[in-house]
mmCIF file of the N, C-alpha and C atoms, coordinates in Angstrom:
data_MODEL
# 
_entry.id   MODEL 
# 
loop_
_atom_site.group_PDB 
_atom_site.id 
_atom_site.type_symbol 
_atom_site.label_atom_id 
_atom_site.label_alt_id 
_atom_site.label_comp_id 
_atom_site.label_asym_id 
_atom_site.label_entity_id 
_atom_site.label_seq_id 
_atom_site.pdbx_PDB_ins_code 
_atom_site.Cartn_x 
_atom_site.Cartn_y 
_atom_site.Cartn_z 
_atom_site.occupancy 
_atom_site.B_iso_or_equiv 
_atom_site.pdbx_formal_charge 
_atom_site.auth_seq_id 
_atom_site.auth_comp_id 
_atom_site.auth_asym_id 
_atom_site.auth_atom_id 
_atom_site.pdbx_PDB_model_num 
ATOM 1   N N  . UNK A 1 1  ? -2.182 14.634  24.058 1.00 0.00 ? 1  UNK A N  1 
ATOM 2   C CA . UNK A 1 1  ? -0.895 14.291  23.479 1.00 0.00 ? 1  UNK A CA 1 
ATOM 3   C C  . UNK A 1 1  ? -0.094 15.579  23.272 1.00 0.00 ? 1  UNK A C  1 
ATOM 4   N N  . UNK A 1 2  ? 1.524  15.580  23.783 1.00 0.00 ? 2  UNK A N  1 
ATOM 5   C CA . UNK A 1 2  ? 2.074  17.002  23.123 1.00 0.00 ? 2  UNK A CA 1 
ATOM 6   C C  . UNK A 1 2  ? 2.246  17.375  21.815 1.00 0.00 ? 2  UNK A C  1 
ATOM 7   N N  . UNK A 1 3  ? 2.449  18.382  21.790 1.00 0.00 ? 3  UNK A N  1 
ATOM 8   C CA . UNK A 1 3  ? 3.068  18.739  20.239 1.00 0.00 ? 3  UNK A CA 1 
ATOM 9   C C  . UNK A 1 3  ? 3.908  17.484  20.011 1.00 0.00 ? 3  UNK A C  1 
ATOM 10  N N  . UNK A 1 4  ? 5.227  17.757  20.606 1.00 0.00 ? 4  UNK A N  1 
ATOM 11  C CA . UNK A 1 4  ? 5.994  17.095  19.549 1.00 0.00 ? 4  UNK A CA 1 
ATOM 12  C C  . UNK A 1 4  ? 5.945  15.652  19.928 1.00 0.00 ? 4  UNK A C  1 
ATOM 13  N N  . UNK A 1 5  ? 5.273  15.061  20.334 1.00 0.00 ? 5  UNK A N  1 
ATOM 14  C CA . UNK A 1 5  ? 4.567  13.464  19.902 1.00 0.00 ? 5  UNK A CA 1 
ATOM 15  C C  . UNK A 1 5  ? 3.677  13.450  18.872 1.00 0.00 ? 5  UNK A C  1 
ATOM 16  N N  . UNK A 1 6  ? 2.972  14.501  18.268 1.00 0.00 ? 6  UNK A N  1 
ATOM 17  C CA . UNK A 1 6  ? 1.816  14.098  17.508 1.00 0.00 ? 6  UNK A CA 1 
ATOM 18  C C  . UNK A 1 6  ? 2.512  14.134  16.059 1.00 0.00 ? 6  UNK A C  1 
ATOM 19  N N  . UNK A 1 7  ? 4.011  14.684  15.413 1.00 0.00 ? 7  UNK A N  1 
ATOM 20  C CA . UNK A 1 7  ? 5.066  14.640  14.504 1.00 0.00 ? 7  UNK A CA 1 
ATOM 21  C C  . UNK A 1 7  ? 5.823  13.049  14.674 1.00 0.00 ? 7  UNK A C  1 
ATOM 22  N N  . UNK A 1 8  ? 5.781  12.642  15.748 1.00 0.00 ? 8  UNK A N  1 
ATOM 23  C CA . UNK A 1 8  ? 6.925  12.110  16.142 1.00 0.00 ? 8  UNK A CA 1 
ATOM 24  C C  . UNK A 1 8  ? 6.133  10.277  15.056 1.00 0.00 ? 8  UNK A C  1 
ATOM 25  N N  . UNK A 1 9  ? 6.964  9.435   13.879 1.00 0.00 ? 9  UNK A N  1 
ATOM 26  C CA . UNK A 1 9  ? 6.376  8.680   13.649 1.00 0.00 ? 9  UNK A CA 1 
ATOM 27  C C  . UNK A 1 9  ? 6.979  7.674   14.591 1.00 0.00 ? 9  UNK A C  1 
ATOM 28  N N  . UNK A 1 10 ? 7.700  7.850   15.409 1.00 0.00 ? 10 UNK A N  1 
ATOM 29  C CA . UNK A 1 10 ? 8.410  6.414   16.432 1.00 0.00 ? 10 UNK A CA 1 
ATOM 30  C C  . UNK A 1 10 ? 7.080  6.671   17.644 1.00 0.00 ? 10 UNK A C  1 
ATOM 31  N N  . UNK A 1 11 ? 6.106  7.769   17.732 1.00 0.00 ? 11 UNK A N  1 
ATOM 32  C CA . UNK A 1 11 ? 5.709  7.752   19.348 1.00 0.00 ? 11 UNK A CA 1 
ATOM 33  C C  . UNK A 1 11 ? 4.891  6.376   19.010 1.00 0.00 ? 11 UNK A C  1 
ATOM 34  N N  . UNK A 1 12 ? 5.290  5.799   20.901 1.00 0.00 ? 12 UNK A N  1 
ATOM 35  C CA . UNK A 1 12 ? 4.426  4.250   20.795 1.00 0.00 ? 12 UNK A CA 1 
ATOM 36  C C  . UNK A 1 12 ? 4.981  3.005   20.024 1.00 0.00 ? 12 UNK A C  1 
ATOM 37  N N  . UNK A 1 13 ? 5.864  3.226   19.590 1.00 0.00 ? 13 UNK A N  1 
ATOM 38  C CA . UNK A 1 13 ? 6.831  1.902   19.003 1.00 0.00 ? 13 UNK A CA 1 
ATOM 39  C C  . UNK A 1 13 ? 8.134  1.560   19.919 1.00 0.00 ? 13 UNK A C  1 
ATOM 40  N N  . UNK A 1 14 ? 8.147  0.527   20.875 1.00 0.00 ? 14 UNK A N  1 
ATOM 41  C CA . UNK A 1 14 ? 9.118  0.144   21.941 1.00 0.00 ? 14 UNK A CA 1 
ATOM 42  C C  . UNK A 1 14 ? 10.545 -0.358  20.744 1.00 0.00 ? 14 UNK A C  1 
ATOM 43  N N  . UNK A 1 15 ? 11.180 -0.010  21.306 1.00 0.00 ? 15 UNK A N  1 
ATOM 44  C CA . UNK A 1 15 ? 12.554 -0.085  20.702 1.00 0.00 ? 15 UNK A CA 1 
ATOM 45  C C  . UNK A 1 15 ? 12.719 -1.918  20.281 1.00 0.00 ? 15 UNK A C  1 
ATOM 46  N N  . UNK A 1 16 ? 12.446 -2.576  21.087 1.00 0.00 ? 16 UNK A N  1 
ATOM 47  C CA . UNK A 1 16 ? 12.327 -4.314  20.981 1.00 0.00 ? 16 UNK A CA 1 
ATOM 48  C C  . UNK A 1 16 ? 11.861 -4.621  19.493 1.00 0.00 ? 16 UNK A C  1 
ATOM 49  N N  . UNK A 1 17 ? 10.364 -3.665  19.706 1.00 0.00 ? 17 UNK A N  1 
ATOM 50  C CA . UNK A 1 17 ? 9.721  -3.940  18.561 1.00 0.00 ? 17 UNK A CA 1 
ATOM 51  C C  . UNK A 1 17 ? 10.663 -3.482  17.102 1.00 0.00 ? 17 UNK A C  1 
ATOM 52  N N  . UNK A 1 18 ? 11.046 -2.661  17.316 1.00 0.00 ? 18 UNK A N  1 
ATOM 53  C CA . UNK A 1 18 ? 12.047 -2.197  16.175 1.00 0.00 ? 18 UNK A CA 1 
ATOM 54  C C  . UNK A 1 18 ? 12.975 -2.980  15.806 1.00 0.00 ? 18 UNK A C  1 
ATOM 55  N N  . UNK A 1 19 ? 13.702 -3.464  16.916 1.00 0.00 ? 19 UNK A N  1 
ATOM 56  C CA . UNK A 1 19 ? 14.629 -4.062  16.439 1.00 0.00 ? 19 UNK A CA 1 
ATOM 57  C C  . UNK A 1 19 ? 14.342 -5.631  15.798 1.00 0.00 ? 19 UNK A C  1 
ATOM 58  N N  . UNK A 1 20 ? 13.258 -6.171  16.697 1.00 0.00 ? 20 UNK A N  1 
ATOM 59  C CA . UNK A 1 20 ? 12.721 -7.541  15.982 1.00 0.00 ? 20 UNK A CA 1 
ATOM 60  C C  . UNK A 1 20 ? 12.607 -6.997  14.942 1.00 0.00 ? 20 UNK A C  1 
ATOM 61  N N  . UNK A 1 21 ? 12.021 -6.149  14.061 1.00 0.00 ? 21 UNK A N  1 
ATOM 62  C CA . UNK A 1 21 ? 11.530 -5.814  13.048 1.00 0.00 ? 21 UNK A CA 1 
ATOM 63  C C  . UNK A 1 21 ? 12.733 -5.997  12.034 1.00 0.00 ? 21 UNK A C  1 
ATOM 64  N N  . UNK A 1 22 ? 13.477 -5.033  12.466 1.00 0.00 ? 22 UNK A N  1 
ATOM 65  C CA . UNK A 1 22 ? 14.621 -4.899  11.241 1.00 0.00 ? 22 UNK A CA 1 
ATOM 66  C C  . UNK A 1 22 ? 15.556 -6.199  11.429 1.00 0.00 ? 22 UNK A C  1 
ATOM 67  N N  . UNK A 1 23 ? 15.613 -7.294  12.575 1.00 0.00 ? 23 UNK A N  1 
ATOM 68  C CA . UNK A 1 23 ? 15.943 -8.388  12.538 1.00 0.00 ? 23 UNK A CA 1 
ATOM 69  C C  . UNK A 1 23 ? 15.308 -9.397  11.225 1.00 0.00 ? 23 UNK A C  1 
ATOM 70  N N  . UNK A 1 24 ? 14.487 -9.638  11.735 1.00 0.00 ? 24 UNK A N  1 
ATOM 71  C CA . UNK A 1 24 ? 13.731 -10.443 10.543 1.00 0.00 ? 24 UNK A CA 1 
ATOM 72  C C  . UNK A 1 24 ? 13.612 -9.961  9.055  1.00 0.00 ? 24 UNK A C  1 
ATOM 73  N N  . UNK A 1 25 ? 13.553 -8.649  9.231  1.00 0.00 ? 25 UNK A N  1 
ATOM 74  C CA . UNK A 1 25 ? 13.816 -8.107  7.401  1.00 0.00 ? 25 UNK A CA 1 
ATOM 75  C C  . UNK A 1 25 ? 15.050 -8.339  7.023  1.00 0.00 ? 25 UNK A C  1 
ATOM 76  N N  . UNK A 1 26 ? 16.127 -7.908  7.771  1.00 0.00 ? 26 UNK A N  1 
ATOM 77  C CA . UNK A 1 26 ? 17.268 -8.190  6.956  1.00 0.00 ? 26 UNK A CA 1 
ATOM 78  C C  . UNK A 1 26 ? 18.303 -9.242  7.490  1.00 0.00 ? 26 UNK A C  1 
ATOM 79  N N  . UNK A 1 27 ? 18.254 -9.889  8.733  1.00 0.00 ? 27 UNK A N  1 
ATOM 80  C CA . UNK A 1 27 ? 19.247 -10.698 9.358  1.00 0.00 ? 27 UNK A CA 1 
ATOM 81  C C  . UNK A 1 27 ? 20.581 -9.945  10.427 1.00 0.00 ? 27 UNK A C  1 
ATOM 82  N N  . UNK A 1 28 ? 20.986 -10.500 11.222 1.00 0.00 ? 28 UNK A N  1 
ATOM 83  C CA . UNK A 1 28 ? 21.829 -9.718  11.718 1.00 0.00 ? 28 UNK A CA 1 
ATOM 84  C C  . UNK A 1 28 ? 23.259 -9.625  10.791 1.00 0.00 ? 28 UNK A C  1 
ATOM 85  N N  . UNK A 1 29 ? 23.619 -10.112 9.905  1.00 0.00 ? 29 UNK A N  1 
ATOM 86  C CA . UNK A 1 29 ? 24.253 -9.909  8.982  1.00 0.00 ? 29 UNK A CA 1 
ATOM 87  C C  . UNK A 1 29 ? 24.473 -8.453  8.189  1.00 0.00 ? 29 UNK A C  1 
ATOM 88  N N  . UNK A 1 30 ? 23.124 -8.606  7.539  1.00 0.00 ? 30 UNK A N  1 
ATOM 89  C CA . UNK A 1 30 ? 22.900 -7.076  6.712  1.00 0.00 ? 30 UNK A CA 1 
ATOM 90  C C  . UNK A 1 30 ? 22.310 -6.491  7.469  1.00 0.00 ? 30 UNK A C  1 
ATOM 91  N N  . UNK A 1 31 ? 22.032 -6.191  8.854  1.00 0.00 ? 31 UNK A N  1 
ATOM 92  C CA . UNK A 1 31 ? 21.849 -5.173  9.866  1.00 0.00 ? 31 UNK A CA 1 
ATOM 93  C C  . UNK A 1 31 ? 23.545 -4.681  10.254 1.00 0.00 ? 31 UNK A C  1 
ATOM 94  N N  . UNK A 1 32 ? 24.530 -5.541  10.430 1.00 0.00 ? 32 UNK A N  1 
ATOM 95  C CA . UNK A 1 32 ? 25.786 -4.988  11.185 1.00 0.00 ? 32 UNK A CA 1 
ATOM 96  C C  . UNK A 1 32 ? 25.975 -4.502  9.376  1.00 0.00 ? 32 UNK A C  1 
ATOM 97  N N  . UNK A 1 33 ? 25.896 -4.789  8.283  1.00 0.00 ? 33 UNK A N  1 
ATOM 98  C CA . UNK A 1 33 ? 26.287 -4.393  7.276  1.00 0.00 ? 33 UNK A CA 1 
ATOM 99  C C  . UNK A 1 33 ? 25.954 -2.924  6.980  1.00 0.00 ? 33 UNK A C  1 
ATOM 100 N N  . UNK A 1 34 ? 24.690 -2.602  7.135  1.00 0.00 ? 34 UNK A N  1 
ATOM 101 C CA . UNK A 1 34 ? 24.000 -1.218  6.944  1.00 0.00 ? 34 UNK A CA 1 
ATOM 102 C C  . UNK A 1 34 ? 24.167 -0.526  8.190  1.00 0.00 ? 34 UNK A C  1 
ATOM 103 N N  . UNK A 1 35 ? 24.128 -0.887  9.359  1.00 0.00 ? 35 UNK A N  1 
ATOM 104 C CA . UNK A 1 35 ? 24.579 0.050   10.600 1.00 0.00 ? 35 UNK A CA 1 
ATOM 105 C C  . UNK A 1 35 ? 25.802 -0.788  11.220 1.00 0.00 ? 35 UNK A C  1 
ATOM 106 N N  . UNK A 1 36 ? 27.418 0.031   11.055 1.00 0.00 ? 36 UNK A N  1 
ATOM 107 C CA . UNK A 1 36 ? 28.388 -0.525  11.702 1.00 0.00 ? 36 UNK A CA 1 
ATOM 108 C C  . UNK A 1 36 ? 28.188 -0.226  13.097 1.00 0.00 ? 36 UNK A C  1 
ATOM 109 N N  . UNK A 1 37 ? 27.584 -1.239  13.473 1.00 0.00 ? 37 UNK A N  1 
ATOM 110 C CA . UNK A 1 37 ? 28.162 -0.900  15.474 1.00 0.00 ? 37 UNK A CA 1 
ATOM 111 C C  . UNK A 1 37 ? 28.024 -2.388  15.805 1.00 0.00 ? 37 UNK A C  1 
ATOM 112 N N  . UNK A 1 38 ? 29.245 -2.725  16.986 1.00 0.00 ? 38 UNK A N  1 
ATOM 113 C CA . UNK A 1 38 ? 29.796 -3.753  16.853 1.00 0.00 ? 38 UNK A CA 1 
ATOM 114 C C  . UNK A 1 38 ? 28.811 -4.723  17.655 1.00 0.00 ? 38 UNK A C  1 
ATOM 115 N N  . UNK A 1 39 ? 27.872 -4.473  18.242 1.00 0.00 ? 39 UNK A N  1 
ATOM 116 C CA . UNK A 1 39 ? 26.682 -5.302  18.962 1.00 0.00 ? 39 UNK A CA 1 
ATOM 117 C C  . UNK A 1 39 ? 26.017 -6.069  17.796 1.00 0.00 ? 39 UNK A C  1 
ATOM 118 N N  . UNK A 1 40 ? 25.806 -5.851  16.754 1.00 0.00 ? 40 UNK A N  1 
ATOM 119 C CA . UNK A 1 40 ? 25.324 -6.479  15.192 1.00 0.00 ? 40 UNK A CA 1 
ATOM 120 C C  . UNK A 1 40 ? 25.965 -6.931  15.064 1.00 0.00 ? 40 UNK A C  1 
ATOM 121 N N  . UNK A 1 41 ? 27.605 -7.044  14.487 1.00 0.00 ? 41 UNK A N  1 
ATOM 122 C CA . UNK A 1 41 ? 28.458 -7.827  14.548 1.00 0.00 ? 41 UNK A CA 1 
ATOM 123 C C  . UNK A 1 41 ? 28.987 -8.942  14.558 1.00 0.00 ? 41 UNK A C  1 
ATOM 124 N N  . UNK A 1 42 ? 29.492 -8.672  16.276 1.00 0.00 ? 42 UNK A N  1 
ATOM 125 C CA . UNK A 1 42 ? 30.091 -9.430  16.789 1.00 0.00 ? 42 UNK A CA 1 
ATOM 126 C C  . UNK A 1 42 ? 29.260 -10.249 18.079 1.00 0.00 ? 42 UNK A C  1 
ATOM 127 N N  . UNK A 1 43 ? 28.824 -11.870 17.973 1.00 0.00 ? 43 UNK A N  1 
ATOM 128 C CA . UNK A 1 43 ? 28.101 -12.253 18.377 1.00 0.00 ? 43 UNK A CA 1 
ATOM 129 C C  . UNK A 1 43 ? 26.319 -11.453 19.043 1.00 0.00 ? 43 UNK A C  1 
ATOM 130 N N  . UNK A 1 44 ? 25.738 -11.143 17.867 1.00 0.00 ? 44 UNK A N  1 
ATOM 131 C CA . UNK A 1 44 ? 24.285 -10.433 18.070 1.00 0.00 ? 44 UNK A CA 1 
ATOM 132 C C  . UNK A 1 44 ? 23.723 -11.471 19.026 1.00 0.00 ? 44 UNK A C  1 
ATOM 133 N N  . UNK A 1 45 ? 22.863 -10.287 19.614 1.00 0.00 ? 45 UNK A N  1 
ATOM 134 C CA . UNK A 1 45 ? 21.743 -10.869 19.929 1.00 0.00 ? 45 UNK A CA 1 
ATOM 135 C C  . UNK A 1 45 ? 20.511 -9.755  20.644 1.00 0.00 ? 45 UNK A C  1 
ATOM 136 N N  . UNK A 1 46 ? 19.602 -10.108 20.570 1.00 0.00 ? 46 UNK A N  1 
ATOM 137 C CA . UNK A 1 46 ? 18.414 -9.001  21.078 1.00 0.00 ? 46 UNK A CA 1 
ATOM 138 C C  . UNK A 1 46 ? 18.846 -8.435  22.454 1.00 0.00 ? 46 UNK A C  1 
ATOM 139 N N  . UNK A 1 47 ? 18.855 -8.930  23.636 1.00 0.00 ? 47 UNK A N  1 
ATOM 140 C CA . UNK A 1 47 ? 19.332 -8.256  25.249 1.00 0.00 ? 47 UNK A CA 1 
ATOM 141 C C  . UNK A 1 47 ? 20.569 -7.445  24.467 1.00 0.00 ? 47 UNK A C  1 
ATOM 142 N N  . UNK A 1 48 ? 21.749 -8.266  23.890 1.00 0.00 ? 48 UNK A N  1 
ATOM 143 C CA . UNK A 1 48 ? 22.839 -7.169  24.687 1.00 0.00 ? 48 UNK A CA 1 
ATOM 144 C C  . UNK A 1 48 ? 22.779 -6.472  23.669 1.00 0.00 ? 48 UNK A C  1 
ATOM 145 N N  . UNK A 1 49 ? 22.121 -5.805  22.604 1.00 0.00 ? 49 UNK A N  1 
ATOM 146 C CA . UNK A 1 49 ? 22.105 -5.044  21.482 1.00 0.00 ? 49 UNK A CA 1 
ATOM 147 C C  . UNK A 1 49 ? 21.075 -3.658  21.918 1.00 0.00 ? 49 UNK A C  1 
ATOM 148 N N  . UNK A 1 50 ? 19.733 -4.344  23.216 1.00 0.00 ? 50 UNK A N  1 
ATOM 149 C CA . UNK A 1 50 ? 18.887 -3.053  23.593 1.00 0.00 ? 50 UNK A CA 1 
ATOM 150 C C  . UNK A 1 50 ? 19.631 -2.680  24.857 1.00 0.00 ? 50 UNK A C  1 
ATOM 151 N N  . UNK A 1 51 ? 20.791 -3.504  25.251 1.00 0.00 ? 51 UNK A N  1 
ATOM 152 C CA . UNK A 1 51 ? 21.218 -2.872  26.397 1.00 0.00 ? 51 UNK A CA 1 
ATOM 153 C C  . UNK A 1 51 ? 22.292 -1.861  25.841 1.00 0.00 ? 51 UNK A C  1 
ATOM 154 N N  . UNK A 1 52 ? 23.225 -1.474  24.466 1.00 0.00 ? 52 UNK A N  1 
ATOM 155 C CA . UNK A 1 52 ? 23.769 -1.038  24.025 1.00 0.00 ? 52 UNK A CA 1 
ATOM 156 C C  . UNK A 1 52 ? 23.001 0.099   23.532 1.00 0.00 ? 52 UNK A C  1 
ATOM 157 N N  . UNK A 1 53 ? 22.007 -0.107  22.768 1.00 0.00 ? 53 UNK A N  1 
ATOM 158 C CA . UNK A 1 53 ? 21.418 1.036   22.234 1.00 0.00 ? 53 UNK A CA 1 
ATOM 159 C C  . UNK A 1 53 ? 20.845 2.042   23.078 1.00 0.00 ? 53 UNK A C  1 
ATOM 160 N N  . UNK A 1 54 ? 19.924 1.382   24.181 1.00 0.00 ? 54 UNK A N  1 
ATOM 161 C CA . UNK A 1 54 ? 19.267 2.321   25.517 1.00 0.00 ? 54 UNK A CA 1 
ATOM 162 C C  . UNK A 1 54 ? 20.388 3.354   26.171 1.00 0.00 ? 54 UNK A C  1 
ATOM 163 N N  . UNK A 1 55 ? 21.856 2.784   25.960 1.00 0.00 ? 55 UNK A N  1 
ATOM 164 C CA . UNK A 1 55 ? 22.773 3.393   26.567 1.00 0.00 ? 55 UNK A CA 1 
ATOM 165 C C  . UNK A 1 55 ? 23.472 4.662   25.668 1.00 0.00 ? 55 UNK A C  1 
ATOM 166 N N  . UNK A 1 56 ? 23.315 4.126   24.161 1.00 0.00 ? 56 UNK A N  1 
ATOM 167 C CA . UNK A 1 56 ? 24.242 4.930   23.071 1.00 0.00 ? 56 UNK A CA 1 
ATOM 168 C C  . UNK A 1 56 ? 23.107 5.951   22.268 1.00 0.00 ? 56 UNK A C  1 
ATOM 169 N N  . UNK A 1 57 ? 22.604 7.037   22.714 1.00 0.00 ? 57 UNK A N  1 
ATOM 170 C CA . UNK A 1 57 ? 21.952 7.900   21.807 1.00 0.00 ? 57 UNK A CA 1 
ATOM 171 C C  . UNK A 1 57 ? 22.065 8.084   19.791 1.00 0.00 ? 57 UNK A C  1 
ATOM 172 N N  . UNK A 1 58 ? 23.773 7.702   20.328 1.00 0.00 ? 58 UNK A N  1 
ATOM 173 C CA . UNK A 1 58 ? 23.619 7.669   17.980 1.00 0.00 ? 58 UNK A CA 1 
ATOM 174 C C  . UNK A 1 58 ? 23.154 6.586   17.703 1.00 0.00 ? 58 UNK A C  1 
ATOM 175 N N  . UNK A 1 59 ? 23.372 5.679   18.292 1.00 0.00 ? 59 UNK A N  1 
ATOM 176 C CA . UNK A 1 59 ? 23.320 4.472   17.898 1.00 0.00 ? 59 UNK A CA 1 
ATOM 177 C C  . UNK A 1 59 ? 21.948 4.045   17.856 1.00 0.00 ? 59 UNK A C  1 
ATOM 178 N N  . UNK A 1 60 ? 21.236 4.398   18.620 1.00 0.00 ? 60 UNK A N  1 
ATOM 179 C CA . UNK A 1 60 ? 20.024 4.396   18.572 1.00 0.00 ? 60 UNK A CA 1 
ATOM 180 C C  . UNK A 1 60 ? 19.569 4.780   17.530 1.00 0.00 ? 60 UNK A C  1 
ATOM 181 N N  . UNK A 1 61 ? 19.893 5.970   16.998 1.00 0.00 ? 61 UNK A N  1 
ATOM 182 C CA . UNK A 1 61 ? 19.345 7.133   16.314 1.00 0.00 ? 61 UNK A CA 1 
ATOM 183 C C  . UNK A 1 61 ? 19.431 6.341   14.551 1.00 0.00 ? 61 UNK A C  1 
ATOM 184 N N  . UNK A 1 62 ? 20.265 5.779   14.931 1.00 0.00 ? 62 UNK A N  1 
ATOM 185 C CA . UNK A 1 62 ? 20.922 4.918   13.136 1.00 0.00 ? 62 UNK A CA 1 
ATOM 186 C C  . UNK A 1 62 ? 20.013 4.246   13.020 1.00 0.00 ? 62 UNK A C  1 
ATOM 187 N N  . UNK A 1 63 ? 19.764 3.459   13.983 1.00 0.00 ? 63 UNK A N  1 
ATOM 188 C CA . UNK A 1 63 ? 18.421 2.259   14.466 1.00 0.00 ? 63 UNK A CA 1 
ATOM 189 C C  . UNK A 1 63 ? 17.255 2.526   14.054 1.00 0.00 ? 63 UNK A C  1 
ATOM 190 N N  . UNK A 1 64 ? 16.897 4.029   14.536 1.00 0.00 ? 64 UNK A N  1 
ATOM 191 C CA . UNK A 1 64 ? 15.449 4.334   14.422 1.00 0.00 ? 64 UNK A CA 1 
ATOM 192 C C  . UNK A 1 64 ? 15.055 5.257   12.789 1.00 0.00 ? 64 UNK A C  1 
ATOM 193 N N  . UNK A 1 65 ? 16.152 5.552   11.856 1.00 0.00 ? 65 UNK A N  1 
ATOM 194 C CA . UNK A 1 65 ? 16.418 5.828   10.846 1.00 0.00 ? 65 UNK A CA 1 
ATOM 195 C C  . UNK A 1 65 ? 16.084 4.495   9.809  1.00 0.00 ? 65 UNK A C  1 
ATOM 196 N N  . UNK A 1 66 ? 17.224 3.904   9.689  1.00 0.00 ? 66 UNK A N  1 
ATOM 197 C CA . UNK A 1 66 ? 16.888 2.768   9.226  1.00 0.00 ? 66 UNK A CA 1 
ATOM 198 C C  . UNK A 1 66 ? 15.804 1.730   9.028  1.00 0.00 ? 66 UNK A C  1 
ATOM 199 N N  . UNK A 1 67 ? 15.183 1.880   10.164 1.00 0.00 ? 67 UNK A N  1 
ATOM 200 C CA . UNK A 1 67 ? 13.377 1.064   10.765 1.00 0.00 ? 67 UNK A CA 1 
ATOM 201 C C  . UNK A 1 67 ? 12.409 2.032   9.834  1.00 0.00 ? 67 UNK A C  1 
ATOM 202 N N  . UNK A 1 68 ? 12.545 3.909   9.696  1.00 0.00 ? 68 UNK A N  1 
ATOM 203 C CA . UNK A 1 68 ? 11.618 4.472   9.363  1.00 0.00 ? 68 UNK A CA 1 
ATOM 204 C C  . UNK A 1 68 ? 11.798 4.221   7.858  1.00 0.00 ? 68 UNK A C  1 
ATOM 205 N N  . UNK A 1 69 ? 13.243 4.203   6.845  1.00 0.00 ? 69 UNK A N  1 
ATOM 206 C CA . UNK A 1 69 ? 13.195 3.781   5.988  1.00 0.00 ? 69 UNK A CA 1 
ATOM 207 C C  . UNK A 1 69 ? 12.789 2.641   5.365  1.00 0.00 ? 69 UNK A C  1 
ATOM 208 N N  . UNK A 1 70 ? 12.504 1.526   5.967  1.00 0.00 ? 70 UNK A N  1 
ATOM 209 C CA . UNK A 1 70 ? 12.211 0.205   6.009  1.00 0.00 ? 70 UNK A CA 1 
ATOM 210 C C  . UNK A 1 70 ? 10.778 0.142   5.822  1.00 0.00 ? 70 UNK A C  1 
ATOM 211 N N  . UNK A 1 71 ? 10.456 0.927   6.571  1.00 0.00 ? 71 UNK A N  1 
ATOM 212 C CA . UNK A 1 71 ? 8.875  0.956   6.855  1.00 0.00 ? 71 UNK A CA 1 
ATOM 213 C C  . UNK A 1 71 ? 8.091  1.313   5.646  1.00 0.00 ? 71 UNK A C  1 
ATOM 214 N N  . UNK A 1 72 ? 8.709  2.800   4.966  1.00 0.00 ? 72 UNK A N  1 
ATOM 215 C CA . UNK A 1 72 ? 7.775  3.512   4.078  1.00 0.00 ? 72 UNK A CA 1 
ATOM 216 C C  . UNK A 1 72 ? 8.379  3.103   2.752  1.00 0.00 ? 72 UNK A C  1 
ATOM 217 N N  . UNK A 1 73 ? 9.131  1.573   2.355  1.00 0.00 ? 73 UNK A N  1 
ATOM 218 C CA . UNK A 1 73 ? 9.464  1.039   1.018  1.00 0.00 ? 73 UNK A CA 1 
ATOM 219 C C  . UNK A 1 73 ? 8.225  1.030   0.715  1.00 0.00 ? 73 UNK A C  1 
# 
């Protein structure tokens, strides 16, 4: 394993999985509420939200923030 995978707490967690995750904890409601980006929004849904994020590096980044906070309540 490299260095910076063996820091990393996302290595091995597929982005899907994340997002189901923080789906079901909070709804797509209080997901577009806590991260404004308009794929949460405005008609959600799982495809066109990982096809947005795979594409948008911040957006991602809000994503994978939010999931790590979620995690270690």
């Amino acid at each position: 394993m490299s260095e910076e995978q063996i820091n990393n707490p996302l290595h091995g967690i597929r982005l899907i999985d994340i997002l189901d995750y923080l789906v079901s904890e909070y709804g797509w409601e209080e997901l577009g509420n806590r991260i404004h980006i308009n794929c949460f929004q405005s008609n959600p849904s799982i495809k066109s939200c990982l096809k947005f994020l795979r594409k948008t590096p911040w957006a991602r980044e809000k994503v994978e923030q939010l999931y790590l906070r979620t995690i270690r309540k």
